[in-house]
TIKENU-406469 format. One record per residue (C-alpha): chain; residue number from 1; z, y, x; residue in one letter. Coordinates in nm, 3 decimals, decimal comma, padded with zeros to 5 digits. Layout:
N
<site><mol>A</mol><seq>NUM</seq><zz>Z</zz><yy>Y</yy><xx>X</xx><type>a</type></site>
...
//
This chain:
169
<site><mol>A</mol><seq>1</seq><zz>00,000</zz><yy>00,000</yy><xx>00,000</xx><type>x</type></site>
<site><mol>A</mol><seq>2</seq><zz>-00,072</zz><yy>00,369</yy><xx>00,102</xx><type>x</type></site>
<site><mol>A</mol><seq>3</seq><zz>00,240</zz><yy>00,542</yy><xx>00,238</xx><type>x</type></site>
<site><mol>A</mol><seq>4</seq><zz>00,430</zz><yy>00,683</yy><xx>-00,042</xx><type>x</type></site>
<site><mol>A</mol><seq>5</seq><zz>00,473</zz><yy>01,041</yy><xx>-00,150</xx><type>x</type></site>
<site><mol>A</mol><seq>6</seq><zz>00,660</zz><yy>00,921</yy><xx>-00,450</xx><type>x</type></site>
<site><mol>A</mol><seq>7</seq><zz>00,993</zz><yy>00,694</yy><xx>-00,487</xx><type>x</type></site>
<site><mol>A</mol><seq>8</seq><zz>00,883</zz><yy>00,366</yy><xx>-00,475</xx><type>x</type></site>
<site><mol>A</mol><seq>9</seq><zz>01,105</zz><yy>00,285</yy><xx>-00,742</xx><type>x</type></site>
<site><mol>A</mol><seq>10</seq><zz>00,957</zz><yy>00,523</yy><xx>-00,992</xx><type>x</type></site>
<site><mol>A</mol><seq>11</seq><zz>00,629</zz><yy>00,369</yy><xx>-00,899</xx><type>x</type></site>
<site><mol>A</mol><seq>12</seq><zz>00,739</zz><yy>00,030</yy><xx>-00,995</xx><type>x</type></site>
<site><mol>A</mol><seq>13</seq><zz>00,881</zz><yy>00,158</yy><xx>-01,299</xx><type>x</type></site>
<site><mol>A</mol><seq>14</seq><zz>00,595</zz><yy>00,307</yy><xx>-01,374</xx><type>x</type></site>
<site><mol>A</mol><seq>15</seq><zz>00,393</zz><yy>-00,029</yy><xx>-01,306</xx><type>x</type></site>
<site><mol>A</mol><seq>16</seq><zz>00,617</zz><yy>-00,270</yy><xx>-01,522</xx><type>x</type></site>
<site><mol>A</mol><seq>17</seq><zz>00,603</zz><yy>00,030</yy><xx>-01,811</xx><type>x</type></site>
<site><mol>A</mol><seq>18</seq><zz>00,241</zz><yy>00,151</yy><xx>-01,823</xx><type>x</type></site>
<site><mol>A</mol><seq>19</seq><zz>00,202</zz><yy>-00,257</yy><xx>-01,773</xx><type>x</type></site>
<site><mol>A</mol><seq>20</seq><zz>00,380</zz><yy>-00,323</yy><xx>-02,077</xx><type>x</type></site>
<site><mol>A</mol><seq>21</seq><zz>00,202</zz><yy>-00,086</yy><xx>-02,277</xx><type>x</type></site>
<site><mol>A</mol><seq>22</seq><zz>-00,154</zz><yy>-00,192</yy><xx>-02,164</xx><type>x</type></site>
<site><mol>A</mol><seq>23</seq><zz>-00,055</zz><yy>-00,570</yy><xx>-02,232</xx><type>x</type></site>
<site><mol>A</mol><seq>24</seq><zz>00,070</zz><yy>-00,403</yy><xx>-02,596</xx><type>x</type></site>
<site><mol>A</mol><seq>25</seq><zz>-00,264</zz><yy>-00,310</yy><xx>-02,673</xx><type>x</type></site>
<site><mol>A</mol><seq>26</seq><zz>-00,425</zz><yy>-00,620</yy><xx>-02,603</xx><type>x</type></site>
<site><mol>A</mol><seq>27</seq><zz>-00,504</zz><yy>-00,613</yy><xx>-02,231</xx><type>x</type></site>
<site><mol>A</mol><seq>28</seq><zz>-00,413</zz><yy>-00,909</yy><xx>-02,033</xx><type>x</type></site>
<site><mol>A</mol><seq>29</seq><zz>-00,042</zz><yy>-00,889</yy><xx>-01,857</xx><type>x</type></site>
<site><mol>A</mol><seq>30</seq><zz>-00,183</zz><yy>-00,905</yy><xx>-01,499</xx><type>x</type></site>
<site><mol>A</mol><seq>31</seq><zz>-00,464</zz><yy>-00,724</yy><xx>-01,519</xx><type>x</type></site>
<site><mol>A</mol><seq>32</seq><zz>-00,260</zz><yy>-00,432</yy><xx>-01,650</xx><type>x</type></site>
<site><mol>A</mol><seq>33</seq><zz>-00,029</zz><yy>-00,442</yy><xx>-01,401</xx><type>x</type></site>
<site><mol>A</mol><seq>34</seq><zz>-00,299</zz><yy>-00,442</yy><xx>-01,151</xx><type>x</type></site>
<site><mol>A</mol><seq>35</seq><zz>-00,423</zz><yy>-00,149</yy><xx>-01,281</xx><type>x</type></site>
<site><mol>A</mol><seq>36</seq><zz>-00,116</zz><yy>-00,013</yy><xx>-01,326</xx><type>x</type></site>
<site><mol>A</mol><seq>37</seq><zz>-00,027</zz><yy>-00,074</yy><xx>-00,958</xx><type>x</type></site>
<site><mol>A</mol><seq>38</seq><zz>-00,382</zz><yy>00,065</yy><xx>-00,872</xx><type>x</type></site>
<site><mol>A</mol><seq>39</seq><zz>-00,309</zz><yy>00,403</yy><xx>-01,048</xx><type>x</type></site>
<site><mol>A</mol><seq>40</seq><zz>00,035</zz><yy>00,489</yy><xx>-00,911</xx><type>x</type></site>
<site><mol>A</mol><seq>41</seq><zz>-00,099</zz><yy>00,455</yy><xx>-00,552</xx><type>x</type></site>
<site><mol>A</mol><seq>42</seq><zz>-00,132</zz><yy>00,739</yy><xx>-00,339</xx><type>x</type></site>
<site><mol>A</mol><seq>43</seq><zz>-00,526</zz><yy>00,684</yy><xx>-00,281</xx><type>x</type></site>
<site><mol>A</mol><seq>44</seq><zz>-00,550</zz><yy>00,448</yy><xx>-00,578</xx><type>x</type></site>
<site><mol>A</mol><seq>45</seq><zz>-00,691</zz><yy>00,187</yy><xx>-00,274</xx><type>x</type></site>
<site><mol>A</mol><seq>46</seq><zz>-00,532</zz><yy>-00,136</yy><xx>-00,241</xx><type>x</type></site>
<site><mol>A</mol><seq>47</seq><zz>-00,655</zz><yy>-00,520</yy><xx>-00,078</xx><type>x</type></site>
<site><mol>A</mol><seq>48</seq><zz>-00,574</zz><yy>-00,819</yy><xx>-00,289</xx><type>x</type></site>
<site><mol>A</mol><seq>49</seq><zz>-00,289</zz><yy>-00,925</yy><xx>-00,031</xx><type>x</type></site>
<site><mol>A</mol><seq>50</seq><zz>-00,159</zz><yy>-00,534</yy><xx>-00,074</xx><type>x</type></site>
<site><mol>A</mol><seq>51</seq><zz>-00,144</zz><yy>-00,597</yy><xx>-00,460</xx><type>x</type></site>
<site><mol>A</mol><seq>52</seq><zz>-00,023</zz><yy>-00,888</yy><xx>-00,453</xx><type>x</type></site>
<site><mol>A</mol><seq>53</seq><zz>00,258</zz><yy>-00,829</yy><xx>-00,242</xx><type>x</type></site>
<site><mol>A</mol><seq>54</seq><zz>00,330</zz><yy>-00,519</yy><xx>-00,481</xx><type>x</type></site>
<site><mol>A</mol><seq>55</seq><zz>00,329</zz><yy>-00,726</yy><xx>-00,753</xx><type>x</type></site>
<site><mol>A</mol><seq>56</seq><zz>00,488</zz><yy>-01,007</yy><xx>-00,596</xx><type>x</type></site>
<site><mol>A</mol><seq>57</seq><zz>00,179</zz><yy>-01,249</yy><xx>-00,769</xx><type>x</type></site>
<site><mol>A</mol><seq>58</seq><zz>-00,052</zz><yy>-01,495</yy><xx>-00,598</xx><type>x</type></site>
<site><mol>A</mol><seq>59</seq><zz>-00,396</zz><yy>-01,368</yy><xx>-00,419</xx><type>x</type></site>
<site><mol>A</mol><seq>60</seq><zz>-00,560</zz><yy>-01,613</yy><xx>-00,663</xx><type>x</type></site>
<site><mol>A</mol><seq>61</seq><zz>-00,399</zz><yy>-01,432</yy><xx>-00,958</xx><type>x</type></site>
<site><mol>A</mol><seq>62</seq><zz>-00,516</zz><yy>-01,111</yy><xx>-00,788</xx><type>x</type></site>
<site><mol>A</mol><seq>63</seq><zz>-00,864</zz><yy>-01,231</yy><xx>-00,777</xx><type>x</type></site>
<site><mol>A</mol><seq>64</seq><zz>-00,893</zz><yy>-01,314</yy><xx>-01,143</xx><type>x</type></site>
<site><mol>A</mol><seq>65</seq><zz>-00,738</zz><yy>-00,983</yy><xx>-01,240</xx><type>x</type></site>
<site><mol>A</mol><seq>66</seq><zz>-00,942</zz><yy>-00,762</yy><xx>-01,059</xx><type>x</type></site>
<site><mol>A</mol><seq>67</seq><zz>-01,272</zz><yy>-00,951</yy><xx>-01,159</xx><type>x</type></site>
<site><mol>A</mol><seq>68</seq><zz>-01,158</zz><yy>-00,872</yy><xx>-01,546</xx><type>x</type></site>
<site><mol>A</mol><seq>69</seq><zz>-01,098</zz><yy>-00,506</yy><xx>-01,422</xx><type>x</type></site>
<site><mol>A</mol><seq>70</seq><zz>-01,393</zz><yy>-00,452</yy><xx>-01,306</xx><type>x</type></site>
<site><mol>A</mol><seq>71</seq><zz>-01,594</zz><yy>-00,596</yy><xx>-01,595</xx><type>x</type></site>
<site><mol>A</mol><seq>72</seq><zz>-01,481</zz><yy>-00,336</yy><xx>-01,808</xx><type>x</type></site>
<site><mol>A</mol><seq>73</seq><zz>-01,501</zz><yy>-00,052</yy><xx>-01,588</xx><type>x</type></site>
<site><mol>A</mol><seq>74</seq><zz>-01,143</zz><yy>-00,032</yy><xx>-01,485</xx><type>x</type></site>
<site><mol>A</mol><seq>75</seq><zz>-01,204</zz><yy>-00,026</yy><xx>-01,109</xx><type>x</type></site>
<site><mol>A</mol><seq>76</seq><zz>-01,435</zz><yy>-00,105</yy><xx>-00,826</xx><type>x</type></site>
<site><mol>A</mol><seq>77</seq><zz>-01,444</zz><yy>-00,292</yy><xx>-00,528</xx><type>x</type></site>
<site><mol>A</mol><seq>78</seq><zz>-01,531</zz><yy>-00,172</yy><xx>-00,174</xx><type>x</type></site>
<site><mol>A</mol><seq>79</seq><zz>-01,592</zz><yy>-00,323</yy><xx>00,125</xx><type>x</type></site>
<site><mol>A</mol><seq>80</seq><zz>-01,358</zz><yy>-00,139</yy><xx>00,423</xx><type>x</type></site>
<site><mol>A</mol><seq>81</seq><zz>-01,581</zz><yy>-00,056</yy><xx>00,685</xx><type>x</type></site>
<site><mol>A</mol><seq>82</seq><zz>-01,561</zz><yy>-00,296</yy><xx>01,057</xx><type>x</type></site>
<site><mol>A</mol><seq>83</seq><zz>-01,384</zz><yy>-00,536</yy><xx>00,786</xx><type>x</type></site>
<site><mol>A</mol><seq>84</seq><zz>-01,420</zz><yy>-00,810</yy><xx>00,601</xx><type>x</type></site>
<site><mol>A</mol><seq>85</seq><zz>-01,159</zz><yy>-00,734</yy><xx>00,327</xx><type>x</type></site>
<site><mol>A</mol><seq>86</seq><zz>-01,233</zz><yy>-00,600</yy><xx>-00,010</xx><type>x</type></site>
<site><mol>A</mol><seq>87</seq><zz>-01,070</zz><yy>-00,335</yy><xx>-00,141</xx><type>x</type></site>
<site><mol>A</mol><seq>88</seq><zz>-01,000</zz><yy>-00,257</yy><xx>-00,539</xx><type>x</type></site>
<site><mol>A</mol><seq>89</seq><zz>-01,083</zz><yy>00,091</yy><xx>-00,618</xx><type>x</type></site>
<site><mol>A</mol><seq>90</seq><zz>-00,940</zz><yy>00,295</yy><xx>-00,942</xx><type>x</type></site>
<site><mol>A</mol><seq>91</seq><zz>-01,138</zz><yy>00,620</yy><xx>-01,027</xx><type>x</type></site>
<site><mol>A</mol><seq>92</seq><zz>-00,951</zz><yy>00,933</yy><xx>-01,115</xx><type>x</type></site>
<site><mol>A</mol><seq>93</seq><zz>-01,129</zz><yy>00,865</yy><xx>-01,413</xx><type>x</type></site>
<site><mol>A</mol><seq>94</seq><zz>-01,119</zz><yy>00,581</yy><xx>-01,481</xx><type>x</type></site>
<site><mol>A</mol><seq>95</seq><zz>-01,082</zz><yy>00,541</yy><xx>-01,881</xx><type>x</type></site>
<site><mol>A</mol><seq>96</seq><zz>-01,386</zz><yy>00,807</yy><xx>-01,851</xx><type>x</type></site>
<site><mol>A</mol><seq>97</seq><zz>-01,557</zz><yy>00,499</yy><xx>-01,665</xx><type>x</type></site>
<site><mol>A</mol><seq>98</seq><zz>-01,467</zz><yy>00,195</yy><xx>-01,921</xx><type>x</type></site>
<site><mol>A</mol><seq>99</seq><zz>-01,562</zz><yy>00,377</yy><xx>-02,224</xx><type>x</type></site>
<site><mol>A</mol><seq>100</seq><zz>-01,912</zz><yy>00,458</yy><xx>-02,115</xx><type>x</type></site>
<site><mol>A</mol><seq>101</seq><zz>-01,993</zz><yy>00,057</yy><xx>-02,023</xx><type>x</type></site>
<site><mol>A</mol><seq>102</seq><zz>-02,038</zz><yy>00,105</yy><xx>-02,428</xx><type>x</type></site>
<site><mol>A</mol><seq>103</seq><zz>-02,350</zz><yy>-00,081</yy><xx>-02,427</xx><type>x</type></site>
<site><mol>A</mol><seq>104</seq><zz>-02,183</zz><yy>-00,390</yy><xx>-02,232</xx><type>x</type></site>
<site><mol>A</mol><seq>105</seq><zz>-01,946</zz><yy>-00,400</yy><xx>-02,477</xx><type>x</type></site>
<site><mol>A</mol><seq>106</seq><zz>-02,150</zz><yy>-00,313</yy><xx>-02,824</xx><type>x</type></site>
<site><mol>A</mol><seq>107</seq><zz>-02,444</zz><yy>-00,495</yy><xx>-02,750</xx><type>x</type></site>
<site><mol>A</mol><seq>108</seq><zz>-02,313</zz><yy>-00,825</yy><xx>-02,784</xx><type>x</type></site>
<site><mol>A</mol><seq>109</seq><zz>-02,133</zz><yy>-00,729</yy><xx>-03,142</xx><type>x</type></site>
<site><mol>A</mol><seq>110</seq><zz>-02,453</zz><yy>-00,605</yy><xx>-03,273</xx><type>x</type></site>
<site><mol>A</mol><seq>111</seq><zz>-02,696</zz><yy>-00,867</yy><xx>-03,211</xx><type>x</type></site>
<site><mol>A</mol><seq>112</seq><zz>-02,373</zz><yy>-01,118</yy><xx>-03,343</xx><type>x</type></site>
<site><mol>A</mol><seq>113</seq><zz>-02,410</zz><yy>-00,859</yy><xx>-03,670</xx><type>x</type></site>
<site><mol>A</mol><seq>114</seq><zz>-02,768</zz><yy>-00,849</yy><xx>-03,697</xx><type>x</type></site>
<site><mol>A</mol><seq>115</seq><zz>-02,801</zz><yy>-01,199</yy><xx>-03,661</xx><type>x</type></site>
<site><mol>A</mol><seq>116</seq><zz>-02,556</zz><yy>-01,262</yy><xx>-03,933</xx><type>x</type></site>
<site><mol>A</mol><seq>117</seq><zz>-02,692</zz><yy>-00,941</yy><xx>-04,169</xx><type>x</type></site>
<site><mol>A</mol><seq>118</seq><zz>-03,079</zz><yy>-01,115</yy><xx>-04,110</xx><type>x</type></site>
<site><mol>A</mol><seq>119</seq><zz>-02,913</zz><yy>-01,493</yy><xx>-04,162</xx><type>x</type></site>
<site><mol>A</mol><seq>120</seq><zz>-02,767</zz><yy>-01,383</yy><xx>-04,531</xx><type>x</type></site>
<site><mol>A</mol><seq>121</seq><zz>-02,885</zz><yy>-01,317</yy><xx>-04,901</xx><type>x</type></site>
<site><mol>A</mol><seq>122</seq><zz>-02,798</zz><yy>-00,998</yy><xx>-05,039</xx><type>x</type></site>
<site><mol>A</mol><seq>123</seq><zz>-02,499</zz><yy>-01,109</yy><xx>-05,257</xx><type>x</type></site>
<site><mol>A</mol><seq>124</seq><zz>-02,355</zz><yy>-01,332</yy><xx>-04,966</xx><type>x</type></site>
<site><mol>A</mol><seq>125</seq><zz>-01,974</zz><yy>-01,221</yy><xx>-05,008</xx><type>x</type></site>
<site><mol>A</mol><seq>126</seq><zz>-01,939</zz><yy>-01,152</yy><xx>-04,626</xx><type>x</type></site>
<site><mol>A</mol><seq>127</seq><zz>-02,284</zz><yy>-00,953</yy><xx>-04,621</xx><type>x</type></site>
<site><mol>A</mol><seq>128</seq><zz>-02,078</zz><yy>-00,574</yy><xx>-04,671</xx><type>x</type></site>
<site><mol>A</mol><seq>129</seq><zz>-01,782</zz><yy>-00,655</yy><xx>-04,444</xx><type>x</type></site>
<site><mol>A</mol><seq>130</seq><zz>-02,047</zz><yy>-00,719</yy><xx>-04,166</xx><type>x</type></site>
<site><mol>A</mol><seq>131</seq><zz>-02,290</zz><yy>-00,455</yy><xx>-04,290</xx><type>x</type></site>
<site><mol>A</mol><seq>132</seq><zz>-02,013</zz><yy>-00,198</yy><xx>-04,247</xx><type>x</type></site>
<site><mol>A</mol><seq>133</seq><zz>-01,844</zz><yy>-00,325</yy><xx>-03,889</xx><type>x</type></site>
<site><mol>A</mol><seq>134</seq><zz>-02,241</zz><yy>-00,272</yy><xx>-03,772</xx><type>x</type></site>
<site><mol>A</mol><seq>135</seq><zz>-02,218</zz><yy>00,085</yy><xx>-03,945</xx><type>x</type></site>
<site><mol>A</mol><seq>136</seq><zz>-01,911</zz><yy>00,156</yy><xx>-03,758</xx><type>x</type></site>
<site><mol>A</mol><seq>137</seq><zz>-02,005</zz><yy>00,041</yy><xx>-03,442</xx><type>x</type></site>
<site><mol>A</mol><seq>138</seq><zz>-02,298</zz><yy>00,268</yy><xx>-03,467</xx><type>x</type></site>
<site><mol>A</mol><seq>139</seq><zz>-02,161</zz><yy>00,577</yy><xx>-03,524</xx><type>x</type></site>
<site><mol>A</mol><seq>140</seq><zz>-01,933</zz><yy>00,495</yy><xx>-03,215</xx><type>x</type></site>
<site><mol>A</mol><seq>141</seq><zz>-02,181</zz><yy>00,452</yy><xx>-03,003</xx><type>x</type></site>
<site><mol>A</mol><seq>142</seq><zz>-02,359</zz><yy>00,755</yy><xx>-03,073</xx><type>x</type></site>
<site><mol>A</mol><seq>143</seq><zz>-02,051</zz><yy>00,953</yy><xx>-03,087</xx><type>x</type></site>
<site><mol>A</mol><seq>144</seq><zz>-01,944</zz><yy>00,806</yy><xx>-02,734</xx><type>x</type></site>
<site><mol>A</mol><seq>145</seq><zz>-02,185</zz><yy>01,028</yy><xx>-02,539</xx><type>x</type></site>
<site><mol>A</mol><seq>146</seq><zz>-02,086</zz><yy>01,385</yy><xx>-02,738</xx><type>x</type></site>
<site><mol>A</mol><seq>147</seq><zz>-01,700</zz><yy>01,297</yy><xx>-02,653</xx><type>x</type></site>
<site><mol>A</mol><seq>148</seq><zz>-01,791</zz><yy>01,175</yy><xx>-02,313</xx><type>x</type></site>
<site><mol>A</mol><seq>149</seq><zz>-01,972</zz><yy>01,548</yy><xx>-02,237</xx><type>x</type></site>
<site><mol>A</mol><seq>150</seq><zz>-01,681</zz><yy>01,704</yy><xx>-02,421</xx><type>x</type></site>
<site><mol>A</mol><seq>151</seq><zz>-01,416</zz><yy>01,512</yy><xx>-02,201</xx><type>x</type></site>
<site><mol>A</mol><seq>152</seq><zz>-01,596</zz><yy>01,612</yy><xx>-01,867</xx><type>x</type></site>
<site><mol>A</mol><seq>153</seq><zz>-01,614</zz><yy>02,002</yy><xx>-01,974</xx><type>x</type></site>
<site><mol>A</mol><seq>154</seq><zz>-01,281</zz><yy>01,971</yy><xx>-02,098</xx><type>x</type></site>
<site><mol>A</mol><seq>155</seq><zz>-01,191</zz><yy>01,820</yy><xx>-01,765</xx><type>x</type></site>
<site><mol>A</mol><seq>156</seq><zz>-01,325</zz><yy>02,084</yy><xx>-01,553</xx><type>x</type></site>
<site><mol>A</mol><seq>157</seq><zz>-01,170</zz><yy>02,350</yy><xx>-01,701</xx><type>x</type></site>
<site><mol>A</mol><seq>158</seq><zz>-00,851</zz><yy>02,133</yy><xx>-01,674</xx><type>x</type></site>
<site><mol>A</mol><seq>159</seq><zz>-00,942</zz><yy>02,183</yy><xx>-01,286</xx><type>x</type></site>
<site><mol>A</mol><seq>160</seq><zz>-00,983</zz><yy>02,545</yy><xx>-01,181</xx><type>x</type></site>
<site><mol>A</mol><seq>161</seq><zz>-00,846</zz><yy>02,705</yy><xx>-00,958</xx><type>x</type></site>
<site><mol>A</mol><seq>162</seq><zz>-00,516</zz><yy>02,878</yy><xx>-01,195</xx><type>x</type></site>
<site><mol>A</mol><seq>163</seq><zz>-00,645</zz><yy>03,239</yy><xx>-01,101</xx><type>x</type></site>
<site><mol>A</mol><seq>164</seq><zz>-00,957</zz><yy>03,131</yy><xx>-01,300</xx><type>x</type></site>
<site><mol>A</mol><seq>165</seq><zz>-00,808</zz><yy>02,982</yy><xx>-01,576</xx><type>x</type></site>
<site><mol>A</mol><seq>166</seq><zz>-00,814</zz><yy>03,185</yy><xx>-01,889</xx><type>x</type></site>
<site><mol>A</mol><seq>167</seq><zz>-00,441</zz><yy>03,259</yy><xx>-01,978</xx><type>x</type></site>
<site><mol>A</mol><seq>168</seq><zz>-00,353</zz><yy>03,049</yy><xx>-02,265</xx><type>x</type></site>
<site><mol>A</mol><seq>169</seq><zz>-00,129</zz><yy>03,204</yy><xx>-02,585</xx><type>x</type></site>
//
């Protein structure tokens, strides 16, 4: 792990809490600690021995967490250069990240729902449940790109410089 700048025991804290609360919505236990672990780090860089160790798991438990990461955009993986290690990667932005792999995640669900809309007579009971899911899932995805440009203005104004931030009432 990076050298701290922080109480180590406020970043575990954090790591078991923010942990918790990812594996509360449906996340995976380790893979939200991972991430968890990932975040609170100084440079957000860490090897699988270096999270393991922090999260006193198994390297092969690292391994499978950081592959689901990074299938949904969580982090990345580098390769240190003159080394042969990978290291696991966690954007400032990283939620910014997962939420635009949209059509990784969508795509599947609507050719499941058109499948099933094209395999069914009009009166089939199920026919309006699926018929709206597909609805919903398509106004998400073309809302995702308008919040994802809002986000990144709001964001940058987040980040001026305070003498060039308007003063807020």
């Amino acid at each position: 792990m990076s050298p701290a700048s922080h109480d180590r025991t406020v970043a575990d804290r954090f790591v078991e809490r923010m942990g918790g609360a990812l594996t509360d919505a449906g996340l995976p236990r380790l893979p939200s600690r991972v991430f968890s672990a990932l975040v609170v780090d100084d440079d957000g860089r860490m090897t699988a021995a270096e999270l393991a160790e922090t999260l006193g798991v198994s390297p092969a438990a690292v391994s499978g967490a950081v592959n689901f990461l990074g299938q949904i955009g969580f982090l990345h993986r580098e390769r240190e250069r003159g080394s042969r290690k990978d290291v696991y990667v966690v954007d400032d932005d990283a939620w910014l990240g997962a939420m635009m792999r949209k059509d990784q995640t969508y795509a599947p669900m609507m050719t499941a729902l058109a499948t099933a809309l094209d395999g069914l007579t009009e009166d089939a009971p199920a026919r309006h449940r699926l018929w709206l899911m597909r609805e919903f899932l398509l106004f998400v995805d073309a809302e995702m790109d308008g919040l994802a440009q809002r986000w990144i203005a709001h964001r940058q104004a987040l980040e001026e410089p305070a003498a060039t931030r308007p003063v807020s009432r």
